[in-house]
C-alpha positions in Angstrom: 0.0 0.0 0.0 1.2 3.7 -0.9 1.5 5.8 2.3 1.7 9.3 3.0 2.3 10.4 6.6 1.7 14.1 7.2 4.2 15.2 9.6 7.4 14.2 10.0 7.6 14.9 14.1 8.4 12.0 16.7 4.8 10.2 15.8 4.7 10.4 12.2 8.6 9.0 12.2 7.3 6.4 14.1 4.5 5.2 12.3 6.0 5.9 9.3 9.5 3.6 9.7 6.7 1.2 11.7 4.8 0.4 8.0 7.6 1.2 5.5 8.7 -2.1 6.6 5.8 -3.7 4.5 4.4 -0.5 2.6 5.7 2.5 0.4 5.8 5.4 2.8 6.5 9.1 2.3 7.1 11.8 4.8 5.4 15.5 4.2 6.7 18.0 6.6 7.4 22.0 6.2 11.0 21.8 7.8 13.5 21.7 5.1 16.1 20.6 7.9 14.0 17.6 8.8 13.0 16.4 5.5 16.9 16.7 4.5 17.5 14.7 7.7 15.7 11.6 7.0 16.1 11.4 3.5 20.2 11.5 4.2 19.9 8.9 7.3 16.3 7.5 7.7 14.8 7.0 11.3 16.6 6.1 14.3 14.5 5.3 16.4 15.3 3.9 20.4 13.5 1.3 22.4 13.2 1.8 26.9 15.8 -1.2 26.5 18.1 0.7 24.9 17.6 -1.2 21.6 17.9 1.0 17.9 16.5 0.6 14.6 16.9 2.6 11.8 14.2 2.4 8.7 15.1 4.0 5.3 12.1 6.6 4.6 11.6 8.6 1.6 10.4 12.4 3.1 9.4 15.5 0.9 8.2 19.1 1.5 4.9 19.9 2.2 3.1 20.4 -0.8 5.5 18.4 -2.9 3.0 15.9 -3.9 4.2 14.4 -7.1 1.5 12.3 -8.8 -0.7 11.4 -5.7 -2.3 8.0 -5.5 -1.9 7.5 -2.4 -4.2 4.9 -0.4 -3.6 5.8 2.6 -2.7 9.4 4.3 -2.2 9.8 7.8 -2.8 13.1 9.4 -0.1 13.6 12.7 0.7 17.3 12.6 -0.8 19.3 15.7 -4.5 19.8 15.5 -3.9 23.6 15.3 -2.0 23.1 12.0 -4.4 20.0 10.3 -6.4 22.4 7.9 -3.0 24.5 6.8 -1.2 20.8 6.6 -4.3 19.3 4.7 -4.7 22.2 2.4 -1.1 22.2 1.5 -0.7 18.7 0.9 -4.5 18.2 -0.8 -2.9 16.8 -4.0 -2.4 13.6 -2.0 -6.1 13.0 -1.3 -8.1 11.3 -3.9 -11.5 9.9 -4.3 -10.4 6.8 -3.1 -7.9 7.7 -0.8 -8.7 7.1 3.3 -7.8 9.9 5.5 -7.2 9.1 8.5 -6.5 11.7 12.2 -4.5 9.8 15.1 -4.2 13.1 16.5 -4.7 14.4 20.1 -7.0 16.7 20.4 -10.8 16.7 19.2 -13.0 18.6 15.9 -10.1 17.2 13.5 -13.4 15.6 11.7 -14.7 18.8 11.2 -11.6 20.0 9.3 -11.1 16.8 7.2 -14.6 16.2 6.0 -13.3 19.7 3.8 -10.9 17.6 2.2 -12.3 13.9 2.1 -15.6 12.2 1.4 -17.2 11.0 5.3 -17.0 7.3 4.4 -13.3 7.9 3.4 -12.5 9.3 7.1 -10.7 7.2 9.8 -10.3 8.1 13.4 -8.6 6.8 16.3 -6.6 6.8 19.4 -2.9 5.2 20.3 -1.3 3.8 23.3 2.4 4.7 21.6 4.5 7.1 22.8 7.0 9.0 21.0 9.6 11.7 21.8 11.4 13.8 19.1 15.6 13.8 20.3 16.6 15.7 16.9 15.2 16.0 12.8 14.5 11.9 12.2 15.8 10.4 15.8 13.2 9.1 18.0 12.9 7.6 21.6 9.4 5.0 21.6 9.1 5.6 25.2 5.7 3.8 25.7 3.7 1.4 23.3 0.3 -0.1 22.6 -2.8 -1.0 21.0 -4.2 1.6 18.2 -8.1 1.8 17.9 -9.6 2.8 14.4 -12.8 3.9 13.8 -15.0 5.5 10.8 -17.3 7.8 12.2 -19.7 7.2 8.9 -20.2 3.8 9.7 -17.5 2.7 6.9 -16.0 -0.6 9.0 -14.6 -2.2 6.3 -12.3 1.0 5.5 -11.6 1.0 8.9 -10.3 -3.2 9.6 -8.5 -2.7 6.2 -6.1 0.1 8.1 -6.6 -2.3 11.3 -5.4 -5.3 8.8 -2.7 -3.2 7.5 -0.8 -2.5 10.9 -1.6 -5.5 12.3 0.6 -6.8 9.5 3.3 -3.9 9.9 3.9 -5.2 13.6 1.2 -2.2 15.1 -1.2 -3.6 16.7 -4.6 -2.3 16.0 -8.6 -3.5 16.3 -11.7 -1.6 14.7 -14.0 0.4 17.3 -17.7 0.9 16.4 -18.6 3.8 18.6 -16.1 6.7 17.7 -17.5 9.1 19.3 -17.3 7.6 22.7 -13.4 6.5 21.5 -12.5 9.9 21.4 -14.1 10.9 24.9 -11.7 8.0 26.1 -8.4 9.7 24.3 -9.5 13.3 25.5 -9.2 12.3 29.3 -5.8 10.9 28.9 -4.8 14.1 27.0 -6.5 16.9 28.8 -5.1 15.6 32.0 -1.4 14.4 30.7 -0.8 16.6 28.4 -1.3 20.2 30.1 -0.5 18.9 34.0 2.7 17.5 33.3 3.4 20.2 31.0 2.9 22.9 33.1 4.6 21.3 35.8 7.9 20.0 33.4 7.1 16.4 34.7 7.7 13.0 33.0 3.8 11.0 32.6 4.6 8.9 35.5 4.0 11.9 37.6 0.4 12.2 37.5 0.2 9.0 39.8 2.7 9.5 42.1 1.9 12.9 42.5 -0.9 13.8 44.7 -1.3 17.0 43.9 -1.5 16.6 39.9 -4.0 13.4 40.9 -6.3 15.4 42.8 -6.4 17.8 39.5 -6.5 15.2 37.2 -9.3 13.4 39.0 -11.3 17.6 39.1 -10.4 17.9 35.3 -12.3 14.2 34.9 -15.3 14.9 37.0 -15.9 18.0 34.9 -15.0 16.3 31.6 -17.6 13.3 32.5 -20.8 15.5 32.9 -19.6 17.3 29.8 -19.3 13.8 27.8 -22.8 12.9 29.5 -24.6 15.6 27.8 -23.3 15.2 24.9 -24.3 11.9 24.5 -21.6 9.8 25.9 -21.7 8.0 29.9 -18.9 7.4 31.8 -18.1 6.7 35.4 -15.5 9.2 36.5 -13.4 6.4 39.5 -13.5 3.8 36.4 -11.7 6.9 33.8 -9.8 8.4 36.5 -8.4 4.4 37.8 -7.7 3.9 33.3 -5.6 7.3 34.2 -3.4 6.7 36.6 -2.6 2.9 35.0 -1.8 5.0 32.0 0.3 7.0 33.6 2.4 4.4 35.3 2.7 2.6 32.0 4.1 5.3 30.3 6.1 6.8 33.2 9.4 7.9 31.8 7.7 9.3 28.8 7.2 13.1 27.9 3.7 14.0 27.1 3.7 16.3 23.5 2.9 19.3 25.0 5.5 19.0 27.4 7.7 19.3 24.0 6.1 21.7 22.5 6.2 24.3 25.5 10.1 23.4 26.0 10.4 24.1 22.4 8.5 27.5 22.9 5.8 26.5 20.2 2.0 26.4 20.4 0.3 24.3 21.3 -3.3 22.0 21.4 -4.4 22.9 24.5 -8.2 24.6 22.1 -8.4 21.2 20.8 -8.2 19.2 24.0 -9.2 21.2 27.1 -11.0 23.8 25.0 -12.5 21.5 23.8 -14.3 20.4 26.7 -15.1 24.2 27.6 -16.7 24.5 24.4 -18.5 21.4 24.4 -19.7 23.0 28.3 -20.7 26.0 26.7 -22.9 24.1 24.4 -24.4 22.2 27.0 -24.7 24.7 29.8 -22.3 22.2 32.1 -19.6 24.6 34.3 -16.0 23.7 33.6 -14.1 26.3 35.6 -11.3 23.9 36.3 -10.7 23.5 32.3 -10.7 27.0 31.6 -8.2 27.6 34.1 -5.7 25.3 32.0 -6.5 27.1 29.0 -5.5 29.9 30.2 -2.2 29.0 31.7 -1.2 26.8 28.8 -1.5 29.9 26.6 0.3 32.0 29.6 3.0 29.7 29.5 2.9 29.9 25.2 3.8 33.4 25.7 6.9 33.1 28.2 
Protein backbone atom coordinates (compact mmCIF):
# COMPACT_ATOMS: atom_id res chain seq x y z
CA UNK A 1 0.00 0.00 0.00
CA UNK A 2 1.19 3.68 -0.92
CA UNK A 3 1.47 5.75 2.31
CA UNK A 4 1.72 9.33 3.05
CA UNK A 5 2.33 10.43 6.59
CA UNK A 6 1.67 14.12 7.19
CA UNK A 7 4.23 15.23 9.59
CA UNK A 8 7.40 14.19 10.02
CA UNK A 9 7.59 14.87 14.11
CA UNK A 10 8.36 12.04 16.68
CA UNK A 11 4.81 10.24 15.85
CA UNK A 12 4.73 10.40 12.20
CA UNK A 13 8.56 8.95 12.23
CA UNK A 14 7.31 6.40 14.14
CA UNK A 15 4.46 5.18 12.28
CA UNK A 16 5.99 5.90 9.28
CA UNK A 17 9.46 3.63 9.69
CA UNK A 18 6.72 1.16 11.71
CA UNK A 19 4.78 0.38 7.96
CA UNK A 20 7.61 1.25 5.46
CA UNK A 21 8.67 -2.07 6.57
CA UNK A 22 5.83 -3.72 4.48
CA UNK A 23 4.37 -0.47 2.64
CA UNK A 24 5.65 2.54 0.41
CA UNK A 25 5.78 5.44 2.76
CA UNK A 26 6.50 9.13 2.27
CA UNK A 27 7.07 11.81 4.84
CA UNK A 28 5.42 15.52 4.20
CA UNK A 29 6.75 18.01 6.60
CA UNK A 30 7.40 22.00 6.20
CA UNK A 31 10.98 21.77 7.80
CA UNK A 32 13.49 21.70 5.10
CA UNK A 33 16.07 20.59 7.87
CA UNK A 34 13.96 17.56 8.80
CA UNK A 35 12.98 16.42 5.45
CA UNK A 36 16.90 16.67 4.53
CA UNK A 37 17.46 14.68 7.74
CA UNK A 38 15.66 11.61 7.00
CA UNK A 39 16.15 11.42 3.47
CA UNK A 40 20.16 11.51 4.22
CA UNK A 41 19.93 8.86 7.25
CA UNK A 42 16.33 7.54 7.71
CA UNK A 43 14.78 7.04 11.26
CA UNK A 44 16.57 6.12 14.25
CA UNK A 45 14.46 5.27 16.44
CA UNK A 46 15.30 3.93 20.40
CA UNK A 47 13.53 1.25 22.44
CA UNK A 48 13.24 1.82 26.90
CA UNK A 49 15.81 -1.17 26.53
CA UNK A 50 18.05 0.73 24.93
CA UNK A 51 17.63 -1.23 21.60
CA UNK A 52 17.91 1.04 17.93
CA UNK A 53 16.54 0.56 14.61
CA UNK A 54 16.88 2.62 11.76
CA UNK A 55 14.25 2.42 8.73
CA UNK A 56 15.06 3.96 5.27
CA UNK A 57 12.10 6.61 4.61
CA UNK A 58 11.62 8.58 1.61
CA UNK A 59 10.38 12.39 3.12
CA UNK A 60 9.39 15.50 0.87
CA UNK A 61 8.17 19.06 1.51
CA UNK A 62 4.87 19.88 2.19
CA UNK A 63 3.08 20.43 -0.81
CA UNK A 64 5.51 18.35 -2.94
CA UNK A 65 2.99 15.90 -3.85
CA UNK A 66 4.22 14.44 -7.06
CA UNK A 67 1.46 12.28 -8.82
CA UNK A 68 -0.75 11.38 -5.69
CA UNK A 69 -2.28 8.04 -5.50
CA UNK A 70 -1.91 7.50 -2.38
CA UNK A 71 -4.24 4.89 -0.40
CA UNK A 72 -3.57 5.78 2.65
CA UNK A 73 -2.73 9.36 4.33
CA UNK A 74 -2.23 9.82 7.84
CA UNK A 75 -2.83 13.08 9.40
CA UNK A 76 -0.09 13.63 12.66
CA UNK A 77 0.70 17.32 12.55
CA UNK A 78 -0.77 19.35 15.65
CA UNK A 79 -4.54 19.77 15.54
CA UNK A 80 -3.90 23.56 15.31
CA UNK A 81 -2.05 23.13 12.00
CA UNK A 82 -4.35 20.01 10.31
CA UNK A 83 -6.44 22.42 7.91
CA UNK A 84 -2.98 24.50 6.78
CA UNK A 85 -1.22 20.83 6.64
CA UNK A 86 -4.35 19.34 4.74
CA UNK A 87 -4.68 22.20 2.35
CA UNK A 88 -1.12 22.22 1.52
CA UNK A 89 -0.72 18.70 0.89
CA UNK A 90 -4.47 18.20 -0.80
CA UNK A 91 -2.93 16.83 -4.01
CA UNK A 92 -2.43 13.57 -1.97
CA UNK A 93 -6.12 12.97 -1.29
CA UNK A 94 -8.08 11.30 -3.90
CA UNK A 95 -11.46 9.92 -4.32
CA UNK A 96 -10.36 6.80 -3.11
CA UNK A 97 -7.88 7.75 -0.76
CA UNK A 98 -8.67 7.06 3.29
CA UNK A 99 -7.83 9.87 5.49
CA UNK A 100 -7.22 9.06 8.54
CA UNK A 101 -6.45 11.68 12.16
CA UNK A 102 -4.51 9.82 15.12
CA UNK A 103 -4.20 13.10 16.48
CA UNK A 104 -4.69 14.37 20.15
CA UNK A 105 -6.98 16.69 20.41
CA UNK A 106 -10.82 16.70 19.18
CA UNK A 107 -12.96 18.60 15.87
CA UNK A 108 -10.10 17.19 13.48
CA UNK A 109 -13.40 15.63 11.70
CA UNK A 110 -14.66 18.84 11.20
CA UNK A 111 -11.56 19.97 9.32
CA UNK A 112 -11.09 16.78 7.20
CA UNK A 113 -14.55 16.17 6.01
CA UNK A 114 -13.28 19.72 3.77
CA UNK A 115 -10.91 17.63 2.19
CA UNK A 116 -12.33 13.86 2.13
CA UNK A 117 -15.63 12.20 1.40
CA UNK A 118 -17.23 11.04 5.29
CA UNK A 119 -16.99 7.34 4.41
CA UNK A 120 -13.25 7.95 3.44
CA UNK A 121 -12.51 9.30 7.07
CA UNK A 122 -10.73 7.22 9.80
CA UNK A 123 -10.28 8.10 13.40
CA UNK A 124 -8.56 6.82 16.29
CA UNK A 125 -6.60 6.77 19.36
CA UNK A 126 -2.93 5.20 20.28
CA UNK A 127 -1.29 3.84 23.32
CA UNK A 128 2.37 4.65 21.63
CA UNK A 129 4.54 7.11 22.76
CA UNK A 130 6.98 8.98 21.05
CA UNK A 131 9.58 11.74 21.75
CA UNK A 132 11.39 13.78 19.07
CA UNK A 133 15.60 13.80 20.32
CA UNK A 134 16.60 15.66 16.90
CA UNK A 135 15.15 15.96 12.75
CA UNK A 136 14.48 11.88 12.22
CA UNK A 137 15.80 10.41 15.77
CA UNK A 138 13.25 9.09 18.04
CA UNK A 139 12.90 7.65 21.62
CA UNK A 140 9.37 4.99 21.60
CA UNK A 141 9.05 5.62 25.22
CA UNK A 142 5.70 3.81 25.65
CA UNK A 143 3.68 1.37 23.27
CA UNK A 144 0.28 -0.08 22.60
CA UNK A 145 -2.78 -0.96 21.02
CA UNK A 146 -4.20 1.60 18.24
CA UNK A 147 -8.11 1.78 17.93
CA UNK A 148 -9.62 2.83 14.45
CA UNK A 149 -12.83 3.87 13.81
CA UNK A 150 -14.96 5.55 10.80
CA UNK A 151 -17.32 7.82 12.19
CA UNK A 152 -19.71 7.17 8.89
CA UNK A 153 -20.23 3.83 9.67
CA UNK A 154 -17.49 2.69 6.94
CA UNK A 155 -16.03 -0.62 8.99
CA UNK A 156 -14.61 -2.22 6.28
CA UNK A 157 -12.30 0.99 5.50
CA UNK A 158 -11.56 0.98 8.91
CA UNK A 159 -10.34 -3.23 9.61
CA UNK A 160 -8.54 -2.74 6.24
CA UNK A 161 -6.10 0.06 8.09
CA UNK A 162 -6.56 -2.35 11.25
CA UNK A 163 -5.44 -5.28 8.83
CA UNK A 164 -2.72 -3.22 7.50
CA UNK A 165 -0.81 -2.53 10.86
CA UNK A 166 -1.56 -5.46 12.28
CA UNK A 167 0.61 -6.76 9.53
CA UNK A 168 3.25 -3.91 9.94
CA UNK A 169 3.86 -5.17 13.62
CA UNK A 170 1.16 -2.19 15.13
CA UNK A 171 -1.24 -3.63 16.66
CA UNK A 172 -4.61 -2.32 16.02
CA UNK A 173 -8.60 -3.45 16.28
CA UNK A 174 -11.71 -1.62 14.73
CA UNK A 175 -13.97 0.37 17.26
CA UNK A 176 -17.70 0.94 16.36
CA UNK A 177 -18.62 3.85 18.58
CA UNK A 178 -16.07 6.68 17.69
CA UNK A 179 -17.46 9.12 19.28
CA UNK A 180 -17.32 7.59 22.69
CA UNK A 181 -13.43 6.51 21.49
CA UNK A 182 -12.46 9.92 21.38
CA UNK A 183 -14.08 10.93 24.95
CA UNK A 184 -11.66 8.02 26.09
CA UNK A 185 -8.38 9.72 24.35
CA UNK A 186 -9.50 13.34 25.47
CA UNK A 187 -9.25 12.28 29.31
CA UNK A 188 -5.80 10.88 28.85
CA UNK A 189 -4.84 14.09 26.98
CA UNK A 190 -6.48 16.91 28.77
CA UNK A 191 -5.11 15.63 32.02
CA UNK A 192 -1.36 14.41 30.68
CA UNK A 193 -0.75 16.57 28.35
CA UNK A 194 -1.34 20.22 30.09
CA UNK A 195 -0.54 18.89 34.01
CA UNK A 196 2.72 17.46 33.26
CA UNK A 197 3.38 20.17 30.98
CA UNK A 198 2.88 22.94 33.05
CA UNK A 199 4.56 21.25 35.77
CA UNK A 200 7.89 20.00 33.35
CA UNK A 201 7.09 16.41 34.66
CA UNK A 202 7.72 13.04 32.97
CA UNK A 203 3.84 10.98 32.57
CA UNK A 204 4.56 8.92 35.51
CA UNK A 205 4.05 11.90 37.64
CA UNK A 206 0.44 12.21 37.49
CA UNK A 207 0.25 8.97 39.77
CA UNK A 208 2.67 9.51 42.12
CA UNK A 209 1.94 12.90 42.52
CA UNK A 210 -0.87 13.82 44.72
CA UNK A 211 -1.33 17.04 43.94
CA UNK A 212 -1.50 16.59 39.89
CA UNK A 213 -3.96 13.41 40.86
CA UNK A 214 -6.29 15.39 42.80
CA UNK A 215 -6.37 17.78 39.50
CA UNK A 216 -6.54 15.18 37.17
CA UNK A 217 -9.28 13.39 38.96
CA UNK A 218 -11.32 17.56 39.14
CA UNK A 219 -10.42 17.90 35.30
CA UNK A 220 -12.33 14.23 34.94
CA UNK A 221 -15.33 14.92 37.00
CA UNK A 222 -15.92 18.04 34.90
CA UNK A 223 -14.99 16.28 31.59
CA UNK A 224 -17.57 13.32 32.47
CA UNK A 225 -20.79 15.46 32.93
CA UNK A 226 -19.64 17.35 29.84
CA UNK A 227 -19.32 13.83 27.77
CA UNK A 228 -22.83 12.85 29.49
CA UNK A 229 -24.64 15.59 27.75
CA UNK A 230 -23.29 15.19 24.93
CA UNK A 231 -24.28 11.90 24.52
CA UNK A 232 -21.56 9.81 25.94
CA UNK A 233 -21.68 8.01 29.93
CA UNK A 234 -18.91 7.42 31.84
CA UNK A 235 -18.14 6.68 35.41
CA UNK A 236 -15.54 9.17 36.47
CA UNK A 237 -13.41 6.43 39.54
CA UNK A 238 -13.49 3.80 36.40
CA UNK A 239 -11.66 6.90 33.81
CA UNK A 240 -9.79 8.40 36.54
CA UNK A 241 -8.36 4.36 37.81
CA UNK A 242 -7.70 3.93 33.32
CA UNK A 243 -5.63 7.29 34.19
CA UNK A 244 -3.37 6.68 36.61
CA UNK A 245 -2.58 2.90 34.96
CA UNK A 246 -1.81 4.98 31.98
CA UNK A 247 0.30 6.98 33.59
CA UNK A 248 2.44 4.35 35.29
CA UNK A 249 2.72 2.60 31.97
CA UNK A 250 4.10 5.28 30.26
CA UNK A 251 6.11 6.83 33.18
CA UNK A 252 9.41 7.93 31.81
CA UNK A 253 7.67 9.27 28.83
CA UNK A 254 7.20 13.14 27.86
CA UNK A 255 3.71 14.05 27.09
CA UNK A 256 3.71 16.26 23.52
CA UNK A 257 2.88 19.34 24.97
CA UNK A 258 5.55 19.04 27.44
CA UNK A 259 7.72 19.33 24.01
CA UNK A 260 6.14 21.68 22.48
CA UNK A 261 6.19 24.35 25.50
CA UNK A 262 10.06 23.41 26.01
CA UNK A 263 10.43 24.10 22.39
CA UNK A 264 8.54 27.45 22.86
CA UNK A 265 5.84 26.50 20.23
CA UNK A 266 2.03 26.42 20.41
CA UNK A 267 0.25 24.29 21.33
CA UNK A 268 -3.26 22.04 21.41
CA UNK A 269 -4.37 22.91 24.46
CA UNK A 270 -8.17 24.62 22.13
CA UNK A 271 -8.38 21.18 20.78
CA UNK A 272 -8.20 19.20 23.98
CA UNK A 273 -9.21 21.17 27.11
CA UNK A 274 -10.99 23.81 25.01
CA UNK A 275 -12.50 21.47 23.77
CA UNK A 276 -14.32 20.39 26.68
CA UNK A 277 -15.08 24.24 27.56
CA UNK A 278 -16.65 24.55 24.44
CA UNK A 279 -18.48 21.39 24.44
CA UNK A 280 -19.71 23.00 28.27
CA UNK A 281 -20.67 25.98 26.72
CA UNK A 282 -22.87 24.06 24.43
CA UNK A 283 -24.45 22.16 27.00
CA UNK A 284 -24.67 24.72 29.76
CA UNK A 285 -22.34 22.17 32.12
CA UNK A 286 -19.60 24.55 34.33
CA UNK A 287 -15.99 23.67 33.64
CA UNK A 288 -14.06 26.31 35.60
CA UNK A 289 -11.28 23.85 36.27
CA UNK A 290 -10.74 23.54 32.30
CA UNK A 291 -10.73 26.95 31.57
CA UNK A 292 -8.23 27.65 34.12
CA UNK A 293 -5.66 25.29 32.05
CA UNK A 294 -6.52 27.08 28.96
CA UNK A 295 -5.49 29.94 30.15
CA UNK A 296 -2.23 28.99 31.73
CA UNK A 297 -1.24 26.79 28.85
CA UNK A 298 -1.48 29.86 26.62
CA UNK A 299 0.31 31.99 29.62
CA UNK A 300 3.02 29.71 29.55
CA UNK A 301 2.88 29.87 25.21
CA UNK A 302 3.83 33.37 25.70
CA UNK A 303 6.86 33.13 28.24
Amino acid sequence: MKIAVIGAGAMGCLYGGILSSHCEVTLFDAAPAVVDAINAHGILCTEPDGREHRCKVSARLTGDCGNGGYALVILFVKDLYSRAALEANRALIGPETLLLSLQNGMGNEEIMREFAAPERILLGTTKHNCVTREAGVIYHSGAGITHLGSPAGNRAAAETVAALFNGCGLEADVIDSVKHLLWEKLFVNMTINPLTALTDAPIGAIATDPNLRELARALIDEATAVAAADGEQFDAQTVFSALLRTAETLSTGKASMCQDLERKRRTEIDFINGAVVRLGQKYHVPTPRHEVIVSLVHAKEGV
